[in-house]
N, C-alpha and C positions, 0 to 999 in steps of 0.2 A: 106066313105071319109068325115072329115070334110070340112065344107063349112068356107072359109076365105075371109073377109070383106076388102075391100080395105083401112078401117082404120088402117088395121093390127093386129086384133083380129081374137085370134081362138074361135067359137063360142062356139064349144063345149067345150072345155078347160076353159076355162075364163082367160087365162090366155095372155098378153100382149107380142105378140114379140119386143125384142129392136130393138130402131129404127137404122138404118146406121149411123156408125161414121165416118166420110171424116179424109181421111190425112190431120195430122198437129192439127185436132181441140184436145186440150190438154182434159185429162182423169182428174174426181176428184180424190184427192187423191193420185193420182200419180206423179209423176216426170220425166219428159226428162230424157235419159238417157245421154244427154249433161250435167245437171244440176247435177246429180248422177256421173259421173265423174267428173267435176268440185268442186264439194262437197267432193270427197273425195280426189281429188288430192291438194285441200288446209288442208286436216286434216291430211296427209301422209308430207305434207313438210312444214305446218305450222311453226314447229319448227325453219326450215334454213330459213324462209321468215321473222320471227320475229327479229331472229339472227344479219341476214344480217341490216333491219332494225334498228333494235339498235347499232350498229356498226356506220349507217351512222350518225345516232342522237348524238351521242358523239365522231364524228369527226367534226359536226358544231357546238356541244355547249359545250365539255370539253376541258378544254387547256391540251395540249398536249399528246393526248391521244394516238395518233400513236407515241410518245416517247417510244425509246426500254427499259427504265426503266417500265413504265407502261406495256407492255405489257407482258415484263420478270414475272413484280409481279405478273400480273392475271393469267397466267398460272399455275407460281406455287402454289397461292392459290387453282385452281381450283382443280389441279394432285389428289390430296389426295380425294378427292370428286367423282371424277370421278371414280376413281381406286372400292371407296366404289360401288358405282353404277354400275357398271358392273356386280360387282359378284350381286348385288340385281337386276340387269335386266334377271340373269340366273335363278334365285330363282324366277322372277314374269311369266318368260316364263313358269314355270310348273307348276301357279295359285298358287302359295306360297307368302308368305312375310315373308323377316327377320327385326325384328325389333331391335334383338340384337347389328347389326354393330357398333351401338357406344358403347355400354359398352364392345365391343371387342376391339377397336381404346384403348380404356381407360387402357384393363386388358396387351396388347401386351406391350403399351410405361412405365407402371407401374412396370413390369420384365423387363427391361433393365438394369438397377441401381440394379436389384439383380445379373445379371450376367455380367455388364460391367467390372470384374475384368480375367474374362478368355479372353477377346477380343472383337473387335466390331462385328465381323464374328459368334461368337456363342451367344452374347447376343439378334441380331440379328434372329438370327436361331428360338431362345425358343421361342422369342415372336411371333413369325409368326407360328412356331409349336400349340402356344397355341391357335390361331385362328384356327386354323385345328381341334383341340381337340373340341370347342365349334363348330364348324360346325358337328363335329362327332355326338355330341348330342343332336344336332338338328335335324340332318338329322333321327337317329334314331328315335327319338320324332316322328316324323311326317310321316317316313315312315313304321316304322315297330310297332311302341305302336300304330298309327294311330291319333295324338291328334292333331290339327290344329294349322296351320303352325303360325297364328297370338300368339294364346294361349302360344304354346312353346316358341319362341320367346321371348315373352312379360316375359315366365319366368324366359330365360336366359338373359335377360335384366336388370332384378333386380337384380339377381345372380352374374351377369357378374361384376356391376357396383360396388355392396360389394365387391366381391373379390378383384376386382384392388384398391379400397380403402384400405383392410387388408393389402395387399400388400405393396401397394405403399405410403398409408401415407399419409403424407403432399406432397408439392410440394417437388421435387430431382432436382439438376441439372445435365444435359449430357455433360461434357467436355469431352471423350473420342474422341481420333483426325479422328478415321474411322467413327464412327459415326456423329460428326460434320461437316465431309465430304462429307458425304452423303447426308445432310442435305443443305448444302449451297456450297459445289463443282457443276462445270461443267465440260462437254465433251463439245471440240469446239463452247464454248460459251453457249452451251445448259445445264439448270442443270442438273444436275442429276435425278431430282423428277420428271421435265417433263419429260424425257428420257424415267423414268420408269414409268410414265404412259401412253405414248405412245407405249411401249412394250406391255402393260396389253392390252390397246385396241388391238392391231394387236392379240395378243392370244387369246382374246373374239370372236372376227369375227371371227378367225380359228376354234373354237369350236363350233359353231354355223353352220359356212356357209357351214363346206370342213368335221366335223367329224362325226362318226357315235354316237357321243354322242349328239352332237348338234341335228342330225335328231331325235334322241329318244328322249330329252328331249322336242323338237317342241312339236312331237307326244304324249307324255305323259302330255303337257299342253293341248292339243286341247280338247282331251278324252282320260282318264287317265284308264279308264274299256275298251276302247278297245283295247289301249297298250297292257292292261295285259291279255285279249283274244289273240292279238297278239305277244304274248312270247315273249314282250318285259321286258328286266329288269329294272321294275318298282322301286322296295325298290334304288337297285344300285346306280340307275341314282340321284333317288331324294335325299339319301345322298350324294352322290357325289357331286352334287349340292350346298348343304349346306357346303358341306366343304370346296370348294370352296370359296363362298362365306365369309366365317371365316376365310381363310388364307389370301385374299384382303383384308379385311376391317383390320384384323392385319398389313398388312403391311403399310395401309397406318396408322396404328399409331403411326407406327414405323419412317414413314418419318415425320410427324407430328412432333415428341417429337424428332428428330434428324434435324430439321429447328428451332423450337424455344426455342432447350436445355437445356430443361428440361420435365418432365415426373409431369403432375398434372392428378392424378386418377379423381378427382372429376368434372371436366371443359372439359376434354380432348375427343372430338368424341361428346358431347353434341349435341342431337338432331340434327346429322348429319344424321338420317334417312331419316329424313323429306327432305333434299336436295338429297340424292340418290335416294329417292320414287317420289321429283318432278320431278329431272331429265328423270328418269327411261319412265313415264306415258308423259311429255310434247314428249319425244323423241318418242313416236310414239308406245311403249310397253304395250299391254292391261292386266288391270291386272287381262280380262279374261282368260289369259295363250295361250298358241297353238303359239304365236309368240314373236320374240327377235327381238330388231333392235337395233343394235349396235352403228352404225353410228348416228344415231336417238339419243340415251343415251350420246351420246359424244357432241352431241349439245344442247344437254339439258341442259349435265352440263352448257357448257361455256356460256347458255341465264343466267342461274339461279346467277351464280360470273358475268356475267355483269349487271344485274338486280343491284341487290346487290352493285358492285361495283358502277354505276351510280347514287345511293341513295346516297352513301356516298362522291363520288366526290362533289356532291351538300349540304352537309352538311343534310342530311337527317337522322334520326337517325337508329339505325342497329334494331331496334322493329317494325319500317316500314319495312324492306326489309322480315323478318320472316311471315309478314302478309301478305305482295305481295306473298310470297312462296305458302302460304298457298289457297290463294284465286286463281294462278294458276291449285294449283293440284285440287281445285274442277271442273274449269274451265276444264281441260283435263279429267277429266273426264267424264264430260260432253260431252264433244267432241266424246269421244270411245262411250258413249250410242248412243249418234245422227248416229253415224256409222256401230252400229250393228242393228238398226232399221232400218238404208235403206238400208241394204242389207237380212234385213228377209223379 
């Protein structure tokens, strides 16, 4: 039997037993688990804190901010933004990125004025079909050639942006009356662009929360090798995804170029990435994959067009509001690190 000294050494051993830790006295290195949920329940609703926030900030210092003119226009600025981001919240949920979305905005509104002559219904149709087509080949890229999701992208991004230039030309204007309808019509006061992007959201959530697609794509972001041990269909999901994602961002170029009537290949979707990837990441979406947050991406958008719009109420110029974007999305993601550290 070793013999043990009342200083708390084993003699034989040499080795030190720790001394007793009293409830309450704090551990180094560690954190409350008060402090561990406080920490994470301001990085989960950051987004609606800052939101709400900024809200109050330019209702005490922009003139007439709660005016239903202003608030009409931020919306529909925002629609087409949003709409992008959604399909790019499905695409970061399974650790992908499209960076294509705006040379898709660009190639969607650039075919319109080739087929505004059969109607506004089938001119409509191609260009949103052609976002499908370039989600087809992305998705293919990436899930069955196997070539990473940023790589492809980045190729159909160049691709994307010539084509709607061969296309499209110069600037065209959209006088065709369905489509200028579409564009600046409402339902019950409400326009049409908002309309249809509160549609988009409600079907995002659906897909996500309530379908077995939504489960599999969760799944096949968290861990994409054990999806595919688990006879999940992996290639399916992740084009499917992508195609997705290419028939939103078409559409929203569709409303895009049917608001301000006319179709410019070269300007049009510009570096609208970068606002769906901030929205996507502020909103709560890791661009580790395994999780969506819908809701979370729907408030992104509208901090990212209030940001933005508050620059410019105060006469800021719109090269500040791109750099605020910018210095968020490091900033969230910052955020998602500090978050996957305290919970490993």
């Amino acid at each position: 039997m070793s013999e043990i000294t009342t200083s708390g050494h084993d003699v034989d051993s040499g080795r030190e037993e720790p001394a007793p830790v009293s409830p309450g006295t704090p551990v180094p290195g560690r954190r409350s688990v008060r402090d561990r949920l406080s920490m994470d329940w301001a990085r989960r609703n950051g987004v609606y804190v800052a939101l709400a926030l900024l809200v109050l900030v330019n209702i005490a210092v922009t003139d007439n901010f709660l005016s239903e003119g202003t608030i009409r226009l931020q919306l529909i600025q925002v629609a087409p933004v949003l709409i992008v981001a959604l399909g790019m919240s499905l695409v970061i949920g399974t650790q992908g990125i499209d960076l294509s979305v705006g040379a898709v905005m660009a190639l969607a509104a650039a075919l319109i004025p080739l087929y505004i002559g059969y109607g506004a219904l089938v001119a409509v149709l191609i260009a949103v079909l052609a976002g499908g087509v370039t989600g087809v080949l992305a998705g293919t890229l990436v899930a069955r050639v196997g070539v990473q999701p940023i790589v492809a992208t980045l190729g159909i991004m160049v691709a994307g942006r010539g084509v709607a230039n061969l296309f499209g030309g110069e600037i065209k204007s959209i006088r065709q009356p369905g489509i200028v309808e579409l564009g600046s019509g409402a339902l019950l006061g409400v326009p049409y662009v908002v309309l249809i992007g509160i549609a988009v959201a409600a079907m995002a959530w659906f897909l996500v929360r309530r379908s077995t697609y939504g489960r599999q794509l969760v799944a096949i972001g968290g861990n994409k090798r054990a999806a595919e041990l688990a006879g999940l269909p992996v290639k399916r999901v992740l084009t499917t995804t992508y195609v997705v994602c290419g028939l939103l961002a078409a559409l929203a170029g569709v409303l895009l170029a049917a608001r301000s009537q006319a179709s410019d290949p070269t300007k049009l979707g510009l570096l609208v990435e970068l606002s769906a990837i901030t929205a996507v990441v502020i909103g709560g979406t890791p661009l580790s994959g395994g999780q969506v947050r819908i809701a979370g991406t729907v408030a992104g958008a509208l901090l990212m067009q209030l940001i933005t719009a508050t620059l410019i109420f105060h006469d800021i110029p719109d090269s500040t509001a791109q750099i605020a974007q910018a210095v968020i999305v490091v900033a969230a993601v910052y955020v998602q690190l500090g978050r996957r550290k305290a919970r490993s």
